[in-house]
C-alpha positions as CSV (number, residue, x, y, z in Angstrom):
1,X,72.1,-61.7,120.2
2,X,68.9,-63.7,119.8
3,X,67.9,-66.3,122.0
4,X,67.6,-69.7,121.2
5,X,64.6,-72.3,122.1
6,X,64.6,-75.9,122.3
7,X,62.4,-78.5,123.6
8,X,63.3,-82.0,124.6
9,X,60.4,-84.9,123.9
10,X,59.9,-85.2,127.6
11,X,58.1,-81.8,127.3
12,X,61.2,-79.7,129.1
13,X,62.3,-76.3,127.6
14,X,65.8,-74.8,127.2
15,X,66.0,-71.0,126.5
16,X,70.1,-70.7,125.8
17,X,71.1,-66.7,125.7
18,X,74.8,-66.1,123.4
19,X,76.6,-63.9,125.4
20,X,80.6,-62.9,125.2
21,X,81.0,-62.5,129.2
22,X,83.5,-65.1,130.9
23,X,80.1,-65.5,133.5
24,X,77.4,-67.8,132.9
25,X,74.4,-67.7,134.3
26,X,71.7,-70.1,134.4
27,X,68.4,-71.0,135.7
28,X,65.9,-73.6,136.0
29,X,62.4,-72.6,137.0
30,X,59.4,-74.4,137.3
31,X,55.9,-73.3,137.1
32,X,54.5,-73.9,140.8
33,X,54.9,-71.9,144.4
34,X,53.2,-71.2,147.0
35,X,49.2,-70.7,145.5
36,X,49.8,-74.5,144.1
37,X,49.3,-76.0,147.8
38,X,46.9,-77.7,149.7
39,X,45.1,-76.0,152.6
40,X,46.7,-77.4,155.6
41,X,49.5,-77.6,154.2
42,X,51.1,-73.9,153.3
43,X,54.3,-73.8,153.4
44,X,55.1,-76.5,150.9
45,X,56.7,-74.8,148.2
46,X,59.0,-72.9,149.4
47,X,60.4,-75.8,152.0
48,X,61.1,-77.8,149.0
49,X,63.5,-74.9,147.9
50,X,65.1,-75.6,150.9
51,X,64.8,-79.2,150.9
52,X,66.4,-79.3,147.6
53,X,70.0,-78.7,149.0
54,X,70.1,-81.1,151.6
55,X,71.1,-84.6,150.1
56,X,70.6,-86.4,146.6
57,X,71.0,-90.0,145.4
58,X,74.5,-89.5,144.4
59,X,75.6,-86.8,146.9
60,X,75.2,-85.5,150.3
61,X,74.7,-82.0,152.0
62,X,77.7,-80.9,151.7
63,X,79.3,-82.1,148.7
64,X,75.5,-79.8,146.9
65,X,76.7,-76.9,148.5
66,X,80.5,-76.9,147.5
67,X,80.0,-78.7,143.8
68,X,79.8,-74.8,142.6
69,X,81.5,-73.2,145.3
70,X,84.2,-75.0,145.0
71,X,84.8,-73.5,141.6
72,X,84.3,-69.8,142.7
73,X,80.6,-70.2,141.4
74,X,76.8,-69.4,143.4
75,X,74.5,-71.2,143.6
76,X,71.3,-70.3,145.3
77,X,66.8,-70.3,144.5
78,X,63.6,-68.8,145.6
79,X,59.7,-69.4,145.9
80,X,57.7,-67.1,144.7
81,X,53.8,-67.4,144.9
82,X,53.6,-68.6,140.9
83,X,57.5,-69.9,140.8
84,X,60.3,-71.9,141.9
85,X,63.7,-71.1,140.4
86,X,67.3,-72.2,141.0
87,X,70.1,-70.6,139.6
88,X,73.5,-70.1,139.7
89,X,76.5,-68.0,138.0
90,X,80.0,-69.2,137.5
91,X,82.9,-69.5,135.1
92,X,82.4,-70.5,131.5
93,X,83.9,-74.0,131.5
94,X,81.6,-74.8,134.6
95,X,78.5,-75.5,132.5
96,X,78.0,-79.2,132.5
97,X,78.9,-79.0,136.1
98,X,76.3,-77.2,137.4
99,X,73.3,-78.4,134.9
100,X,74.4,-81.5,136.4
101,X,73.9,-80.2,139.9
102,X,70.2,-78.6,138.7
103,X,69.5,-82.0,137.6
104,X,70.2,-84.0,140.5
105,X,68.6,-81.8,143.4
106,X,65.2,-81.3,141.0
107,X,64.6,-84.6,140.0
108,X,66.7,-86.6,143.1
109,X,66.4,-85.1,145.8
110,X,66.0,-87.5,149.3
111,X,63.9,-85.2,151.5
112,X,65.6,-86.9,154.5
113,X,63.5,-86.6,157.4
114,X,66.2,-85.4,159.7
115,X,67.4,-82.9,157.5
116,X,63.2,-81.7,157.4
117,X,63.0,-81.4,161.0
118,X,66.1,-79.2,160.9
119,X,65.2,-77.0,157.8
120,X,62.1,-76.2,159.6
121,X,63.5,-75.1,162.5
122,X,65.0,-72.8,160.1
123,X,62.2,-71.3,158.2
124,X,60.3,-70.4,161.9
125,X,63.1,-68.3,162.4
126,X,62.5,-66.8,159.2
127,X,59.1,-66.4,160.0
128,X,60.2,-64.9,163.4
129,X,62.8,-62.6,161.7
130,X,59.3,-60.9,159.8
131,X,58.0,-59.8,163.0
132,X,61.0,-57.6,163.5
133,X,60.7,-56.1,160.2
134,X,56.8,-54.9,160.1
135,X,57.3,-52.9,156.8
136,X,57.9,-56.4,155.1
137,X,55.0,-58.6,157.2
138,X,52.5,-55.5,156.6
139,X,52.4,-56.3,152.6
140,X,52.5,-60.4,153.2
141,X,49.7,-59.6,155.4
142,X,47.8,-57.2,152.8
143,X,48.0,-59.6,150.4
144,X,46.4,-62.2,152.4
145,X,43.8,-60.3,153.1
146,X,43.1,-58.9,149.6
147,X,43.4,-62.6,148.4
148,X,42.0,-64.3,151.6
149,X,40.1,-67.2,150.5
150,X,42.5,-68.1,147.6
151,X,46.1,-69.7,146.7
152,X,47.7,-66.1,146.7
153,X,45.9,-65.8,149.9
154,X,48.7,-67.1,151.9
155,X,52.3,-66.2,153.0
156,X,54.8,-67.8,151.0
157,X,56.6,-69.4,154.3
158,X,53.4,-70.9,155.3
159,X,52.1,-71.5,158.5
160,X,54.0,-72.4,161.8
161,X,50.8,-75.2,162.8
162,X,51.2,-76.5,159.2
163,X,55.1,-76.1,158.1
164,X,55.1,-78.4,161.5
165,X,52.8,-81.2,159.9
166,X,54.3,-81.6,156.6
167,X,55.4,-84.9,156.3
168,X,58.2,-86.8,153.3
169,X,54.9,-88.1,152.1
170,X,53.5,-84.5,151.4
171,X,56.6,-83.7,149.9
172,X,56.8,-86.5,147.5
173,X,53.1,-86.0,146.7
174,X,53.8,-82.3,145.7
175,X,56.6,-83.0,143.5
176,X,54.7,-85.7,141.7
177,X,51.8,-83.4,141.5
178,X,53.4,-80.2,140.3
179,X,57.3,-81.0,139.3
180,X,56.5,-81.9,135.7
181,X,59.1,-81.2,132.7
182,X,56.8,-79.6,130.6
183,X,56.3,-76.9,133.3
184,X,59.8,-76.4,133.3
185,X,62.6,-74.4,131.7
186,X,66.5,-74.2,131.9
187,X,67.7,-70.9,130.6
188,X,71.7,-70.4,129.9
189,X,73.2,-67.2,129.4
190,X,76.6,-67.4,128.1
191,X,79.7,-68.1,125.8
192,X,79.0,-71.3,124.1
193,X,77.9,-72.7,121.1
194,X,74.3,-74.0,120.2
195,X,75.3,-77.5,119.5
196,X,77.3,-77.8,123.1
197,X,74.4,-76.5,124.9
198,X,72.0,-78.7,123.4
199,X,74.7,-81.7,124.0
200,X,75.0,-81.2,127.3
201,X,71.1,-80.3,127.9
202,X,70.4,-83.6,126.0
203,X,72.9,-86.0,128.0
204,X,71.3,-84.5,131.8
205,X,67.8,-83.8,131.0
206,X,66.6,-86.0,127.9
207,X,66.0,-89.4,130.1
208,X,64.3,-87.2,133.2
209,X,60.9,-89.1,133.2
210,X,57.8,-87.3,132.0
211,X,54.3,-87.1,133.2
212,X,51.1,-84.6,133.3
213,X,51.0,-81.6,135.4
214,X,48.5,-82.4,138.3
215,X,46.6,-78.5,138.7
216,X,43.6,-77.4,138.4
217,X,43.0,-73.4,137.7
218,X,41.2,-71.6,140.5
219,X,37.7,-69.7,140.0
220,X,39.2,-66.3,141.3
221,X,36.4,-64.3,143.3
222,X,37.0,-60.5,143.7
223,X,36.7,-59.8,147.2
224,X,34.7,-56.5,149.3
225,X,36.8,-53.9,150.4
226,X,38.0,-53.8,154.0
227,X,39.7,-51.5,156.1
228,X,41.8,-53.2,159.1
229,X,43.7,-51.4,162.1
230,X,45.7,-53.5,164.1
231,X,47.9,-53.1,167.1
232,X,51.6,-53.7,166.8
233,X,54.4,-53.4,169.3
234,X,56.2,-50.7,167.0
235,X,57.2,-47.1,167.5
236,X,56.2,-45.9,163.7
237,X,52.9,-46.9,161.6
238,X,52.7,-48.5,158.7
239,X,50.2,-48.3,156.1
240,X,48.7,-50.3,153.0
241,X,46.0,-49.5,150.8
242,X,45.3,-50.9,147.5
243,X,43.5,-53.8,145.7
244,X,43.4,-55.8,142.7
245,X,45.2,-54.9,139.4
246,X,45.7,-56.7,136.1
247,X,46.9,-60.2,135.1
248,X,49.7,-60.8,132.9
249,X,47.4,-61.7,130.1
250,X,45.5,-58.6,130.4
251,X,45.8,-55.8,128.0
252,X,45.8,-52.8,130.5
253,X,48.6,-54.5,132.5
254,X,51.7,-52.2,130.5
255,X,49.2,-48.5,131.3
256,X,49.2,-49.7,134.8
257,X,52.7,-50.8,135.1
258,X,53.2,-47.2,133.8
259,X,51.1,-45.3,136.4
260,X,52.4,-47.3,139.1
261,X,56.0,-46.0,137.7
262,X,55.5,-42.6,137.7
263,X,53.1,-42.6,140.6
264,X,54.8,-44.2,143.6
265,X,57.6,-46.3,141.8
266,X,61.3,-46.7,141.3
267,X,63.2,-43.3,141.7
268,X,62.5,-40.2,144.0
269,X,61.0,-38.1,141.6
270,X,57.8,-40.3,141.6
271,X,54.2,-38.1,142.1
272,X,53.6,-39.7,145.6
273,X,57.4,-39.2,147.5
274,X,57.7,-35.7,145.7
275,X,54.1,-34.5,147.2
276,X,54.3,-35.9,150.3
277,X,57.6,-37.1,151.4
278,X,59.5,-34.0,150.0
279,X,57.0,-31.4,149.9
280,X,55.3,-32.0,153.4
281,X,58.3,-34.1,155.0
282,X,55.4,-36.4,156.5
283,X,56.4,-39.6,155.2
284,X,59.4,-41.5,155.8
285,X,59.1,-44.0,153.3
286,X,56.3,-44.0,150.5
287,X,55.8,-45.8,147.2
288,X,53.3,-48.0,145.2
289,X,54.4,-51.6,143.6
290,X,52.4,-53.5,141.1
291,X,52.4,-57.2,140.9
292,X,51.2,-59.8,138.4
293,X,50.1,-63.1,138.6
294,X,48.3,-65.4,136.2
295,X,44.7,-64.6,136.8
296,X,45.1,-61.4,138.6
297,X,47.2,-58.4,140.0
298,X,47.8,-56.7,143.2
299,X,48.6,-52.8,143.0
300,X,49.1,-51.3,146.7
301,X,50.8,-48.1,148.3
302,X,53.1,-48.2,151.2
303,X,53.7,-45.8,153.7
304,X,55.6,-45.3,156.9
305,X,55.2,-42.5,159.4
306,X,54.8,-41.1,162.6
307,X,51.6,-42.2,164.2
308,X,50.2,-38.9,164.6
309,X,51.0,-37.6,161.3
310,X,49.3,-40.8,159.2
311,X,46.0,-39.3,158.8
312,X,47.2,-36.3,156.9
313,X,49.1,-38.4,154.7
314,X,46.5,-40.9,153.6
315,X,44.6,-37.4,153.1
316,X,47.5,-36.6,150.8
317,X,47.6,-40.0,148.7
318,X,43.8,-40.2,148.6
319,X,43.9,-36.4,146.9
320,X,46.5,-37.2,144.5
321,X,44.8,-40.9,143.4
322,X,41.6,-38.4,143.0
323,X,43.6,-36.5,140.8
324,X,44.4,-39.1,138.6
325,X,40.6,-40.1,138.6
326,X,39.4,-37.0,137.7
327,X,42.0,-35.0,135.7
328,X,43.8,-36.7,132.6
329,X,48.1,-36.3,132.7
330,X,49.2,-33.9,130.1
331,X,50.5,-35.4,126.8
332,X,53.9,-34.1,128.3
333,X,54.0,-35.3,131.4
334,X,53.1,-39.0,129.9
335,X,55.8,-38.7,127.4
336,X,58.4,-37.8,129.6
337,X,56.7,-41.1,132.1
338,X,57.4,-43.1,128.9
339,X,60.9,-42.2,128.6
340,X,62.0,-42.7,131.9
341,X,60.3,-46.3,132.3
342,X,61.8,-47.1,129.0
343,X,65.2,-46.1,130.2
344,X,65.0,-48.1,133.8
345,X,64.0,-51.0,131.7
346,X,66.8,-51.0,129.6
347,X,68.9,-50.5,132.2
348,X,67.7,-53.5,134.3
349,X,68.3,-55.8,131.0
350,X,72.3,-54.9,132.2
351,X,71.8,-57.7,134.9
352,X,72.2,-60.9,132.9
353,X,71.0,-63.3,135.9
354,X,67.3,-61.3,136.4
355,X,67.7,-61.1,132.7
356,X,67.7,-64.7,132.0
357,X,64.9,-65.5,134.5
358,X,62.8,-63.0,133.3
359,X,62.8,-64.8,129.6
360,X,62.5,-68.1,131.1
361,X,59.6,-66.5,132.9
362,X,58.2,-65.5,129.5
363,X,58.3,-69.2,128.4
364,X,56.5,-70.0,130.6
365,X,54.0,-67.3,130.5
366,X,53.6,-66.7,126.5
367,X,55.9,-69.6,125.2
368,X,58.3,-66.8,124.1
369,X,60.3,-64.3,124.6
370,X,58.8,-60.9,124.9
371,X,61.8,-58.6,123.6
372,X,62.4,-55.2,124.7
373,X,61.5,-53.5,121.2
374,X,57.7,-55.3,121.9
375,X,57.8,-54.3,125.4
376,X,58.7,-50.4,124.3
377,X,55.9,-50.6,121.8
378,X,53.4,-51.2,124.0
379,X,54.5,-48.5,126.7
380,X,54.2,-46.1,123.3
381,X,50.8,-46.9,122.6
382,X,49.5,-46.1,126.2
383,X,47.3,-43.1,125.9
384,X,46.3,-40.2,128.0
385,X,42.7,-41.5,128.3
386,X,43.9,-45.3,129.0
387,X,45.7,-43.6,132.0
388,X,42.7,-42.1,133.3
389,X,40.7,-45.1,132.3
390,X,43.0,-47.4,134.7
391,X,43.0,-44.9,137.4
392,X,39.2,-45.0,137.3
393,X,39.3,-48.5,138.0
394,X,42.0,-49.7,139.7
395,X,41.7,-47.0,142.2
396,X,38.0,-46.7,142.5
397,X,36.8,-46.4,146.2
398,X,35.0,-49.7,146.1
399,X,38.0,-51.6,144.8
400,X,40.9,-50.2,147.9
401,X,41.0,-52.2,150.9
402,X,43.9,-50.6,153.2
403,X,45.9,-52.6,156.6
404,X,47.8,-50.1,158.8
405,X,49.4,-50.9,161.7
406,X,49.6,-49.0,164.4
407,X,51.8,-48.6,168.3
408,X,50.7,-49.9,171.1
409,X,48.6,-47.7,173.2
């Protein structure tokens, strides 16, 4: 069914998605995270996620988390470094209910200080929790260094010194800088008709003050390429190498979301865990992840292995990113690359709630929807020489930085 847009005259945007399914699922996500903050004070963003659930004008901590719960619905959000989204599925007749709930803790919220001083206590043992799991804090700490020097430059928790400093003020000042309703977007998926979405939409959101978005765009500076070796308490070591990729404004982004697919992507028949992990058994985990932001792109490879067997696998990824370099993919072999990132697409459009984000996303991004028939297009048009074109540049020598680490001697 095809979606519907609205937009209210304080600037906000509603994406509502038909669907026959007795689940709704909804979202509201606004256009800042973690890159949006101040130096000094990382961390911001993704505190007021957790901020948001502890107390309102109109209702306390407890009565937030049961409004949905209470009703056999979830409710939950996330920061990302470009996003912060809340959403929540539940049953059909729960609608107004929980766009009522999305309005209150976005737009009045209390950030009581003793609930602050608690949530923080909670986020440094989030931040501990990373040191236990050195796969995950490897590619926070990867990107930090291939953005050092920038808003992507920074973990999305934040720093302990400077989660500890932030103040209500700071959070009041964020929100006023960076919570506007034209950088917003509510996206419904389910069985409804237009004119009650837009009914209820207009009663919760159409008097929610409106005022300019507070950001200025960064000058993005490509960095050098480093190579870092650091100790780590651990028994296995883990590996990063990689560097920038493409926006999602650039062209070339759908060739290399391609190559990372069939390279080191979703699946185990990918190029990288059938040469290595299955064919030499030297690599316990391996597998390459391309992400997007609005200015740039970060494509990396991730391994895991015995310490003593790393440098023959490195050997191993550096010979088959040469490959790519130098010798174009058959027209076969791309086809069949096509096909199967076609089909995982498709079959990821089966989960309605990544669905509806996604599109909200897309509102955001393009001021549209971007429908799958587009998005196949695209993949068809990649060519053989675009392939090797991309591999030429994004995996250049000059442009891979790599962060192991390493046991303890």
């Amino acid at each position: 069914m095809d979606q519907k847009i609205f937009q209210l005259d304080n600037g906000l945007r509603v994406l509502f998605r038909p669907d026959k399914s007795a689940i709704t699922h909804a979202c509201l996500l606004v256009d800042v995270g973690s890159r949006h903050e101040q130096l000094g004070k990382f961390g911001t963003a993704h505190f007021i996620e957790h901020l948001l659930f502890k107390r309102t004008e109109r209702r306390s901590t407890n009565q937030i988390l049961n409004r949905l719960e209470a009703v056999g619905g979830d409710l939950n959000a996330y920061t990302t470094k470009e996003y912060t989204c809340i959403h929540a599925s539940f049953l059909n007749p729960y609608l107004d209910r929980a766009l009522d709930l999305f309005e209150d803790i976005i737009f009045h919220s209390q950030y009581p200080t003793d609930e602050m001083e608690k949530e923080k206590g909670v986020i440094l043992d989030e931040m501990a929790s990373y040191l236990d799991s050195p796969e995950d804090a490897i590619m926070d700490d990867f990107e930090d260094l291939v953005f050092a020097g920038s808003g992507l430059g920074h973990n999305i928790l934040g720093l302990e010194a400077d989660l500890n400093s932030i103040q209500q003020a700071d959070i009041k000042q964020f929100i006023k800088q960076h919570y506007a309703t034209s950088k917003m977007v509510v996206a419904i998926s389910g069985n409804y008709s237009e004119k009650k979405v837009l009914a209820i939409v207009h009663k919760l959101f159409s008097e929610v003050e409106s005022y300019p978005w507070d950001h200025v765009a960064e000058d993005f500076v490509k960095p050098l390429s480093q190579q870092i070796e650091l100790e780590r308490p651990i028994n296995q070591a883990h590996y990063v190498l990689g560097g920038q990729g493409y926006s999602i404004y650039d062209q070339r982004k759908t060739g290399l979301l391609l190559l990372n697919n069939f390279l080191g992507g979703y699946g185990m028949a990918s190029i990288l865990n059938l040469n290595i992990r299955e064919k030499y058994g030297i690599a316990y985990t391996i597998e390459s992840n391309y992400s997007l932001y609005a200015d740039t792109g970060l494509f990396s490879i991730y391994l895991g292995t015995d310490e003593e067997k790393l440098d023959r696998a490195l050997k191993l990824v550096h010979k088959e990113l040469r490959k790519l370099r130098e010798q174009p993919v058959s027209v076969n072999f791309l086809q069949k690359a096509k096909n199967k990132f076609k089909g995982q697409i498709a079959l990821a459009e089966e989960n309605r709630m990544s669905l509806i984000i996604a599109e909200a996303k897309n509102i955001l991004d393009y001021d549209r929807v971007v429908t799958l028939s587009e998005v196949f297009e695209k993949i068809d048009q990649v060519s053989v020489q675009e392939i090797q074109d991309i591999a030429n540049d994004v995996f250049a020598p000059s442009n891979l930085s790599s962060l192991a680490f390493v046991p303890e001697d």
